[in-house]
Short mmCIF file of the C-alpha atoms (twelve columns), coordinates in Angstrom:
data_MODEL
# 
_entry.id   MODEL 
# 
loop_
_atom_site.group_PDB 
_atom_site.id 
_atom_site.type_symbol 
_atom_site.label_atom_id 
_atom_site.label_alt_id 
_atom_site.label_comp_id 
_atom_site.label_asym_id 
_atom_site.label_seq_id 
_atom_site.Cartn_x 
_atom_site.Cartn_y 
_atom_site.Cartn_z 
_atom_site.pdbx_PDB_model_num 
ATOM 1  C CA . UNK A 1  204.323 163.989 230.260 1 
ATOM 2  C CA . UNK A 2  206.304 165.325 227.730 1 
ATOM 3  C CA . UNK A 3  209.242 165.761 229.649 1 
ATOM 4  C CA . UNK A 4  211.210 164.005 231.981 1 
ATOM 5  C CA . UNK A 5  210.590 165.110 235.650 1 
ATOM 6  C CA . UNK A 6  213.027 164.839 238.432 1 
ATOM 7  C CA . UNK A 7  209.991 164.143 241.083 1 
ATOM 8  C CA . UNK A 8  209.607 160.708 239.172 1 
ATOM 9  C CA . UNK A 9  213.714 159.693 239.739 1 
ATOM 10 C CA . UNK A 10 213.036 160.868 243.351 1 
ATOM 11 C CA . UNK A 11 210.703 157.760 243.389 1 
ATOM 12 C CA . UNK A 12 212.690 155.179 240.999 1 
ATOM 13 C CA . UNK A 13 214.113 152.854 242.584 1 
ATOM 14 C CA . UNK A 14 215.329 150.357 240.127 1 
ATOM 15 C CA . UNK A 15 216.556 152.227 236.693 1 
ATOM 16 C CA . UNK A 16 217.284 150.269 232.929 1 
ATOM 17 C CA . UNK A 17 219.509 152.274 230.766 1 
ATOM 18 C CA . UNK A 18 219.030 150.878 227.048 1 
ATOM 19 C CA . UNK A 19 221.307 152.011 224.386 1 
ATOM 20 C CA . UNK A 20 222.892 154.310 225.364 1 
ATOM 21 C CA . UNK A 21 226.199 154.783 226.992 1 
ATOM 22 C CA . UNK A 22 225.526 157.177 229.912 1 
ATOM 23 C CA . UNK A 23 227.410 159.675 228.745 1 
ATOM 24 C CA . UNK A 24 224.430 161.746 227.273 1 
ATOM 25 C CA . UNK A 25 221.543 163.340 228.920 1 
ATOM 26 C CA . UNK A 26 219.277 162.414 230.739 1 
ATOM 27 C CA . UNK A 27 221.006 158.608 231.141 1 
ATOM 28 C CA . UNK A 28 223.989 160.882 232.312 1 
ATOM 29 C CA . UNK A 29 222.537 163.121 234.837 1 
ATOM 30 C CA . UNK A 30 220.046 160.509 236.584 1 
ATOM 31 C CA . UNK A 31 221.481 157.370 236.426 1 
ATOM 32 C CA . UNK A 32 224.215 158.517 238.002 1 
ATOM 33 C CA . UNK A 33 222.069 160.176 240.861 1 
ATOM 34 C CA . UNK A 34 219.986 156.706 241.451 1 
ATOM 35 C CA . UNK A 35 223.043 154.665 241.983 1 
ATOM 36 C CA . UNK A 36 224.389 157.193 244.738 1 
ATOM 37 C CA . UNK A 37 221.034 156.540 246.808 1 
ATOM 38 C CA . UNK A 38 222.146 153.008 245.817 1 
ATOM 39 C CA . UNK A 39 219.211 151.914 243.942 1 
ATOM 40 C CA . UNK A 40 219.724 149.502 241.445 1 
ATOM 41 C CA . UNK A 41 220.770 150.895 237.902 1 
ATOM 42 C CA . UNK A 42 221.647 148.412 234.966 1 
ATOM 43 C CA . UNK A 43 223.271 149.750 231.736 1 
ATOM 44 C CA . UNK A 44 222.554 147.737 228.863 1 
ATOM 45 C CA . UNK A 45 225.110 149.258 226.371 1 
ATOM 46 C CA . UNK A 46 226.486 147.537 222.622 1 
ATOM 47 C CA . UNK A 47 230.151 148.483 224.169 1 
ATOM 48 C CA . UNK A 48 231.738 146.299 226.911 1 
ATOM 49 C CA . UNK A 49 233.156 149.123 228.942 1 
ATOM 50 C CA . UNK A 50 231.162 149.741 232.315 1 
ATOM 51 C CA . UNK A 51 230.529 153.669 231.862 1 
ATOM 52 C CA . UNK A 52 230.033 154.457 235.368 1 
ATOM 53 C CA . UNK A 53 231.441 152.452 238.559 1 
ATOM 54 C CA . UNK A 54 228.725 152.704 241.163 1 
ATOM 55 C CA . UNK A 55 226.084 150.770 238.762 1 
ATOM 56 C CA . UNK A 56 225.470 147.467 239.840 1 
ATOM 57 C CA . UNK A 57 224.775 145.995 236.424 1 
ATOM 58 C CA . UNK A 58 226.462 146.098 232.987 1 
ATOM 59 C CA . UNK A 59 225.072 144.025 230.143 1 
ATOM 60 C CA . UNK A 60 227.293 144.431 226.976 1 
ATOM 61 C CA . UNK A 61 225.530 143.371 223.590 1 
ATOM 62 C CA . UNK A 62 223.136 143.685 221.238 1 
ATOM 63 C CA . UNK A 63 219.549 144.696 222.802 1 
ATOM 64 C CA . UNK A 64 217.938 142.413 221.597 1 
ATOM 65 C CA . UNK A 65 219.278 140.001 223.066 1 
ATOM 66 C CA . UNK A 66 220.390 141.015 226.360 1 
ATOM 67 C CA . UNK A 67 217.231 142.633 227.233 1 
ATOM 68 C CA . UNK A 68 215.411 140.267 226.962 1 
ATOM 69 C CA . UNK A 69 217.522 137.885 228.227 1 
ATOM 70 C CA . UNK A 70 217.249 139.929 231.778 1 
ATOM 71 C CA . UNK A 71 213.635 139.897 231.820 1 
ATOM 72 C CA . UNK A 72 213.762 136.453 231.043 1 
ATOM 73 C CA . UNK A 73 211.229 136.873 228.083 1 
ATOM 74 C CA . UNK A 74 210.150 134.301 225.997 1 
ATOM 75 C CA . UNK A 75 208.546 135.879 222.416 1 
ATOM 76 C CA . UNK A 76 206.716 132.810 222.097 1 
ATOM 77 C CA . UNK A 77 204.955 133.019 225.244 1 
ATOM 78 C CA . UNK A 78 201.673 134.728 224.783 1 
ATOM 79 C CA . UNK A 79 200.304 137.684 226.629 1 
ATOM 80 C CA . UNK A 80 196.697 136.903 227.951 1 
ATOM 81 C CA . UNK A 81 194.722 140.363 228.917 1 
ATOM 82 C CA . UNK A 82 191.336 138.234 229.969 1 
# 
């Protein structure tokens, strides 16, 4: 899928924005149009400003740690694939 396809954000119903600040496309164009069906949309941005209102979530920080601080991920833990 080399592109991104507006039948896929029809379906999305929770959406992670990472690194960027939602002012650029695509983040700016569908993020926007998930949180209006009010489906959860978190922005995970370096800055501290919230760059849209309607998004339910706003992590400021580094990625690296915020990230995975939300998905509660341990990098010690291993992945089995048994």
């Amino acid at each position: 899928m080399g592109r991104l396809d507006d039948e896929a954000f029809r379906y999305c119903d929770v959406l992670m924005v990472i690194g960027t600040s939602c002012v650029t496309y695509p983040a700016s164009v569908y993020a926007p149009q998930v949180a209006a069906r009010w489906d959860t949309v978190a922005e995970f941005n370096k800055v501290s400003n919230k760059s849209h209102p309607d998004f339910q979530f706003h992590f400021p920080g580094p990625y690296s740690i915020t990230v995975p601080m939300v998905l509660d991920y341990d990098d010690h833990e291993q992945c089995d694939d048994k």
